[in-house]
C-alpha positions in Angstrom: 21.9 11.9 57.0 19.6 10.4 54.2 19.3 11.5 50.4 16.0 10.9 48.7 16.7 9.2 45.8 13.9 10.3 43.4 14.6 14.0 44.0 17.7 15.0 45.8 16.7 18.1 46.7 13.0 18.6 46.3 12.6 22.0 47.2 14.7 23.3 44.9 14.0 21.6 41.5 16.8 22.7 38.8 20.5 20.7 39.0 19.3 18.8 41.9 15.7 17.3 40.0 18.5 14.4 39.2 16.7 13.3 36.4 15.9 15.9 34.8 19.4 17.2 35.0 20.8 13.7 34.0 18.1 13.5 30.9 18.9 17.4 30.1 22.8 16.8 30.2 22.3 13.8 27.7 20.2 15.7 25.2 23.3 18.5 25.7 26.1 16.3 24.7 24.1 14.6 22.1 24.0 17.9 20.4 27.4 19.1 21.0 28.4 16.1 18.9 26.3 17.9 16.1 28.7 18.5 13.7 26.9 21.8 12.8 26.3 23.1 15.9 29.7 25.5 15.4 28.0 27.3 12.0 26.7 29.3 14.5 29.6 30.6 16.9 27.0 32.6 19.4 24.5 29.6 19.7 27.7 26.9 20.0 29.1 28.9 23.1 25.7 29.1 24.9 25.0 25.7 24.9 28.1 24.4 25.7 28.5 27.0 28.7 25.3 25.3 30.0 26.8 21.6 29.0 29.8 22.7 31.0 28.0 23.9 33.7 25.4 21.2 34.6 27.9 18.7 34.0 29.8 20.4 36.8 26.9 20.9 39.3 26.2 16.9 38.4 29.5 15.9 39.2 29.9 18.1 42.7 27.1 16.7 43.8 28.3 13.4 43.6 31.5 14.3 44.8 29.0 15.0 47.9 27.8 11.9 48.3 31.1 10.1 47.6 32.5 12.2 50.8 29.3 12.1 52.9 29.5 8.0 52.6 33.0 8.4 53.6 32.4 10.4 56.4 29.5 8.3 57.6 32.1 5.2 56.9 34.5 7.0 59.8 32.1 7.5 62.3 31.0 4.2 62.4 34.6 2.5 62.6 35.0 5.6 65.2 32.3 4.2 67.4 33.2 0.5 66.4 36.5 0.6 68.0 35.6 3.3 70.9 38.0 5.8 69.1 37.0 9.3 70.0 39.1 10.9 67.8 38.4 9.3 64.4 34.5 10.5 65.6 35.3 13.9 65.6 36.9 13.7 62.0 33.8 12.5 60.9 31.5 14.7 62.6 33.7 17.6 61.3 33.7 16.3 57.8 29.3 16.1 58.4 29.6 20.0 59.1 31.8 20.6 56.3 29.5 18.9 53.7 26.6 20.7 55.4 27.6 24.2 54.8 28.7 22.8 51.1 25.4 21.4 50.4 23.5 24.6 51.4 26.0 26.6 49.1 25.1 24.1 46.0 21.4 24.3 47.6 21.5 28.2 46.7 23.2 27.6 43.5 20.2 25.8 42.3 17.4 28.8 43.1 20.1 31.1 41.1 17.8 30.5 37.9 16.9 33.8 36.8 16.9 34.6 33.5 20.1 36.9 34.1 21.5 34.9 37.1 24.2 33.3 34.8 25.7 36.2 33.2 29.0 37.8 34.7 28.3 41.3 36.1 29.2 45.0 36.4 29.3 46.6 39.8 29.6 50.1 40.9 30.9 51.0 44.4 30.0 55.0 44.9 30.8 57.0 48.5 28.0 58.6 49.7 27.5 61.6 51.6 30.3 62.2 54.4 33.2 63.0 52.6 36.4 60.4 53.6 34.3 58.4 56.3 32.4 57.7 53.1 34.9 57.4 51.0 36.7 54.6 53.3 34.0 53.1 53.7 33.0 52.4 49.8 37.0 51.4 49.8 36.2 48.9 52.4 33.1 47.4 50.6 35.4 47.1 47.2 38.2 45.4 48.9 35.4 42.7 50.3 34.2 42.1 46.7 37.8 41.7 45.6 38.1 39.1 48.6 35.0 37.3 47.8 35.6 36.5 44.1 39.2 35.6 44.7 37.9 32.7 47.4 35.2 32.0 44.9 37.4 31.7 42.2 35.9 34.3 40.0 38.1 36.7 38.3 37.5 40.7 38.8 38.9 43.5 36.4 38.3 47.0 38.0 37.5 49.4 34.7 37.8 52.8 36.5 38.7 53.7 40.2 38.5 57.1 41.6 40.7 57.9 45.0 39.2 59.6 47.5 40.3 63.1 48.6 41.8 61.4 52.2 41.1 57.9 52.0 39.5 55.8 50.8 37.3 55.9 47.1 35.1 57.9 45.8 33.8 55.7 43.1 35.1 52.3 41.6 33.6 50.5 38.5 34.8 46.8 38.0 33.5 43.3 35.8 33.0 40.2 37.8 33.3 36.8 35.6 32.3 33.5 36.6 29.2 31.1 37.3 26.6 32.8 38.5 28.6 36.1 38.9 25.4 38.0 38.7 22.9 36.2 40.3 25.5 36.1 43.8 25.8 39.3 43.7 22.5 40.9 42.7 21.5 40.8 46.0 24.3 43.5 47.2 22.3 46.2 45.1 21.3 49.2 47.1 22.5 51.6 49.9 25.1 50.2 52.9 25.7 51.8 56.0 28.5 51.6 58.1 28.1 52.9 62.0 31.6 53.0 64.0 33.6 54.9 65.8 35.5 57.3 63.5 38.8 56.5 63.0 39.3 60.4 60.9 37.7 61.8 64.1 40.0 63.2 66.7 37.1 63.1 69.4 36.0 59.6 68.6 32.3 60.1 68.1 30.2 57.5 66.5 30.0 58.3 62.6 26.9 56.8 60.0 29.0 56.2 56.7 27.1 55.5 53.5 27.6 54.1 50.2 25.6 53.1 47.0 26.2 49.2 44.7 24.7 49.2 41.6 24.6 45.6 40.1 23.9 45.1 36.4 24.6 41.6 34.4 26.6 41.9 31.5 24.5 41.2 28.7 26.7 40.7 25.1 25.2 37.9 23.0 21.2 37.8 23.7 19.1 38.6 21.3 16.7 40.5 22.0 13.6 41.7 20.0 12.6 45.5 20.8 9.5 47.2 19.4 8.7 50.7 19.7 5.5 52.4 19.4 3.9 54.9 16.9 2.8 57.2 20.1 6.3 56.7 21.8 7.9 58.5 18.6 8.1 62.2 18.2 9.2 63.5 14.7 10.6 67.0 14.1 10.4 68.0 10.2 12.9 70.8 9.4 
C-alpha cells in the first residue's frame, strides 16, 4: 500500500497528475479573486464550477491518504500487541479505501468534453406490452436509487403509466458532478429475461427497453456554419 509521489495515479493523468491539479487550482483561485471576472456572469460560473470541483477532487484525495495512514497505523498496533480484532478493522478500512480509490480512479478518465454537464435521460418500454412496461419501471426506479446514494438530485419532466404496470415512457434531468459522463454509458437497449410474474403459466419472458442519454447543454457557445450547398431556397 504505496502512493507514488510524483504522480499519484499515473495512468490516469487529470485530478490525480498532483501537480498539475495543484498548479491548475492555484491559477483558478488567483483569478476568481479577479475582481472582473463577474462582468461576465456565464464565464464567472464556469470557472468557478471547475475551481469548486478540483478543489474537491484535491481535497478527497487527501482525505484518502489521511485515512489510508490511519488504517495502516491500526494494523500495525494490531499486530504489535497480537490483537486480532483491531487487524480486521484495519484490513476492512484497506478494502473500504480500495473500492473508494477506484471510484475517484474513474472519476478522473470522466474528461470528455460533455462528461461534466448534468444530463437528460429517457426510459421507453419496448415491445411486450406490461412485461415491458415493468420492466422500463424497474430500470427508472434504479436510476432514482443511484442518484439519491450518489447524492445527485433527479427531477422527472414527464412520466407516462403503463396500461397494467409499469411505464411506458419516463423523461427526467439528472444534476450533479459528472451526471453525464456516469451515466452515458447506460445509452442503448436493456433486456430483462425472467420468469413472468404477469404470466399465469410461468414461462420465461425477454422484456426490452430503450435509455437515451443526452447532456444538458445551456451556456456553451458554440459556433455553427452552414453551407451554400446545404441551403435550398424557394422563391414565391
Amino acid at each position: 500500500w504505496s502512493i507514488p509521489s510524483a504522480s499519484r495515479c499515473p495512468c490516469c493523468g487529470g485530478i490525480f497528475d498532483w501537480d498539475t491539479a495543484q498548479g491548475r487550482l492555484s491559477e483558478l483561485n488567483n483569478r476568481a479573486e479577479d475582481p472582473t471576472l463577474w462582468n461576465d456572469p456565464a464565464k464567472a460560473q464556469k470557472l468557478m464550477s471547475e475551481r469548486n470541483g478540483l478543489e474537491k477532487s484535491i481535497n478527497g484525495y487527501r482525505e484518502l491518504e489521511r485515512e489510508l495512514d490511519d488504517a495502516l497505523t491500526l494494523i500495525e498496533l494490531g499486530e504489535a500487541e497480537s490483537d486480532e480484532a483491531t487487524i480486521q478493522e484495519g484490513e476492512a478500512a484497506l478494502k473500504r479505501l480500495a473500492d473508494l480509490g477506484h471510484k475517484r480512479e474513474v472519476e478522473a478518465l470522466l474528461s470528455g468534453e460533455a462528461d461534466g454537464f448534468d444530463t437528460y435521460l429517457e426510459v421507453h418500454a419496448g415491445a411486450g406490452g406490461t412485461e415491458s412496461q415493468d420492466w422500463a419501471e424497474m430500470l427508472l426506479r434504479m436510476y432514482v436509487r443511484w442518484a439519491e446514494r450518489s447524492g445527485m438530485d433527479l427531477e422527472i419532466e414527464s412520466l407516462n403509466e403503463g396500461t397494467e404496470a409499469g411505464i411506458s415512457s419516463a423523461t427526467f434531468l439528472l444534476r450533479g458532478r459528472n451526471a453525464y459522463g456516469w451515466m452515458r454509458s447506460e445509452h442503448g437497449v436493456h433486456r430483462l429475461v425472467r420468469i413472468s410474474p404477469f404470466d399465469n403459466n410461468a414461462r420465461r419472458q425477454t422484456s426490452f427497453a430503450s435509455v437515451k442519454v443526452t447532456p444538458w447543454i445551456d451556456d456553451v457557445e458554440a459556433e455553427i456554419e452552414v453551407d451554400d450547398k446545404d441551403l435550398r431556397i424557394d422563391v414565391y
